[in-house]
C-alpha positions, 0 to 999 in steps of 0.5 A, a space after each residue: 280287306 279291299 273297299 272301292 269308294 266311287 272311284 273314277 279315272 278320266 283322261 284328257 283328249 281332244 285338242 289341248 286336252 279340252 275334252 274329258 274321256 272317262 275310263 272308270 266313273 265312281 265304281 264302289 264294291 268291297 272285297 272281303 278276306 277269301 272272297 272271289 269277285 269277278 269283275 266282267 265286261 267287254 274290252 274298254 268297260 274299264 276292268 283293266 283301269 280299276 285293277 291297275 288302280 288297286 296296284 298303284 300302276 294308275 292313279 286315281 282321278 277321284 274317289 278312294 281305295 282303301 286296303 285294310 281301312 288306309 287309304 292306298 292314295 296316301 301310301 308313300 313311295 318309302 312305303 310301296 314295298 310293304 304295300 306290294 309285299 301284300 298285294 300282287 297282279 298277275 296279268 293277261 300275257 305272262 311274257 310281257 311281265 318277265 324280263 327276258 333276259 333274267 332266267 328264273 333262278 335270277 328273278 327269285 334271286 331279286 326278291 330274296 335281297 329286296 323282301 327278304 334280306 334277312 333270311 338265311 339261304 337255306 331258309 329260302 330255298 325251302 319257301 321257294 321249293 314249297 311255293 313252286 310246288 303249291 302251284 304245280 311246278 317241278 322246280 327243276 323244270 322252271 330254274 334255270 330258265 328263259 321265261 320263253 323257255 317256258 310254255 304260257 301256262 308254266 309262265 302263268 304259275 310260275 308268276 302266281 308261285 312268285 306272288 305267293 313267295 310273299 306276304 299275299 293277301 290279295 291278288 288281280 287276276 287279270 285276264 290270266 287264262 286268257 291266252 292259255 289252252 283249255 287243259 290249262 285254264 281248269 288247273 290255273 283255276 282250280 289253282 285259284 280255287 285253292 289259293 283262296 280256300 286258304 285265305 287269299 282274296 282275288 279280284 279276278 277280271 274276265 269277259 269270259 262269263 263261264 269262267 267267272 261263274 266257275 270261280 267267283 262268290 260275288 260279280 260286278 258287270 261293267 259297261 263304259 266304266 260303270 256298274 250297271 248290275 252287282 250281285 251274288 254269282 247265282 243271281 247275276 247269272 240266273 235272273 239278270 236284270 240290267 238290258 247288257 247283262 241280258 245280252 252278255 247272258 245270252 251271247 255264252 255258247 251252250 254245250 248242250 246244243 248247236 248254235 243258232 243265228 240269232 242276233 244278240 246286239 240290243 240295237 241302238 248306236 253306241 254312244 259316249 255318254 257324259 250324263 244320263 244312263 250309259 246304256 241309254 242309246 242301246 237300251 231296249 227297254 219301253 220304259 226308258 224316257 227322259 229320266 234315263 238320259 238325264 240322271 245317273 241311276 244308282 245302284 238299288 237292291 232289288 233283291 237281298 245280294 242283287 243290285 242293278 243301276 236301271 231306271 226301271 228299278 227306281 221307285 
């Protein structure tokens, strides 16, 4: 479905752009038919980069992005509307991705004479009544209104409900439940849940762990932009490896008992690192020397369906 190449995004800062900032450094992982992967990390790892990548909302500084074996790089303005008929996003605050002056029925309007010219009225107003509904919302309660008429959790179905009124086969899931209420976030989930029972693959980006355990097959863990663990959900969660999935793991709250003051910073100064391991400065370690702070580790399978790029783990 979706392959990832080692793709990197930097940005020029500094005076007169001397320096380079990398947002996202050659990240790879693939996304099959009906899969779920979560893509986890904490504010500035770079998660919201590569989504907007797979969406042509950012280029690509190097690497590839391929979309059923072509490379999305290549795909002609004359050609985005059939790219966009079969790969959506859906993003952290529903209000900001509606035009607030178009009510629903306006909205809906668009896409039919954009996507669906040819289609008879009728034929039309069946598809949206069925995509309203596959995502639990009552068309009376949605047309014929505002997107701030709406409460946040109806906005986000009502997008997902617009997404699904095409051709999709893959969706980013960016932060979507983020600004919901608890009793919305399970539905919009298990909305999730469902739309992918029927095909449809989602890169579903989080710094929520729980909710990426609830929902993904497969979890990729970034930290400055970079993969530091990869795995099956299981795995990732139940026998992490890298030193920040350590932290990540054991900065959840348990239901089961009350918090205790404890420190989960690994120590060390955050560092921008430009060569070496991006973890190094905080690393804790005993075994990290000057291999660490000199070369890039690779990913390397230390398990069937687990990865992990330590130093530790190279052979």
């Amino acid at each position: 479905m979706l392959k990832l190449s080692e793709i990197t995004k930097t940005y020029k800062v500094g005076t007169f752009g001397g320096k380079s900032l990398y947002a996202v450094r050659k990240v790879s992982f693939d996304i099959k038919d009906g899969e779920v992967i979560s893509l986890i990390g904490e504010s500035g790892s770079g998660k919201s980069t590569i989504g907007r990548m797979i969406l042509k909302l950012t280029s690509i500084t190097s690497g590839s992005i391929e979309f059923n074996g072509q490379d999305i790089s290549t795909i002609k303005k004359a050609d985005l509307k059939d790219y966009y008929s079969h790969v959506q996003g859906v993003f952290q605050d529903p209000f900001s991705s509606c035009n607030p002056i178009f009510k629903a029925d306006r909205i809906f309007e668009i896409m039919h004479e954009e996507f669906f010219p040819s289609m008879p009225r009728e034929e039309w107003d069946e598809k949206l009544v069925e995509a309203l509904h596959c995502v639990g919302l009552n068309p009376e309660h949605v047309q014929n209104k505002f997107p701030h008429q709406l409460s946040g959790g109806q906005l986000q179905r009502f997008l997902i409900a617009r997404a699904l009124l095409l051709d999709l086969k893959f969706l980013v899931a960016d932060e979507i439940i983020s600004m919901l209420d608890a009793s919305t976030r399970i539905d919009v989930l298990n909305l999730l849940a469902d739309l992918k029972s029927h095909g449809l693959s989602i890169l579903f980006i989080t710094h929520d762990l729980s909710l990426g355990y609830y929902i993904s097959e497969r979890a990729v863990i970034l930290y400055k932009g970079t993969v530091v663990e990869m795995g099956e959900t299981d795995k990732i969660y139940h026998t992490p490896l890298h030193p920040y999935t350590q932290m990540l793991m054991a900065s959840v709250p348990h239901l089961d008992h009350k918090w205790e003051q404890k420190t989960t910073d690994l120590g060390g100064k955050v560092e921008d690192i430009t060569e070496g391991c991006v973890y190094f400065s905080r690393c804790p370690l005993e075994g990290k020397g000057e291999q660490c702070r000199a070369d890039i580790p690779p990913l390397v399978e230390v398990e069937p369906g687990h990865q992990v790029a330590c130093c530790c783990f190279q052979k």
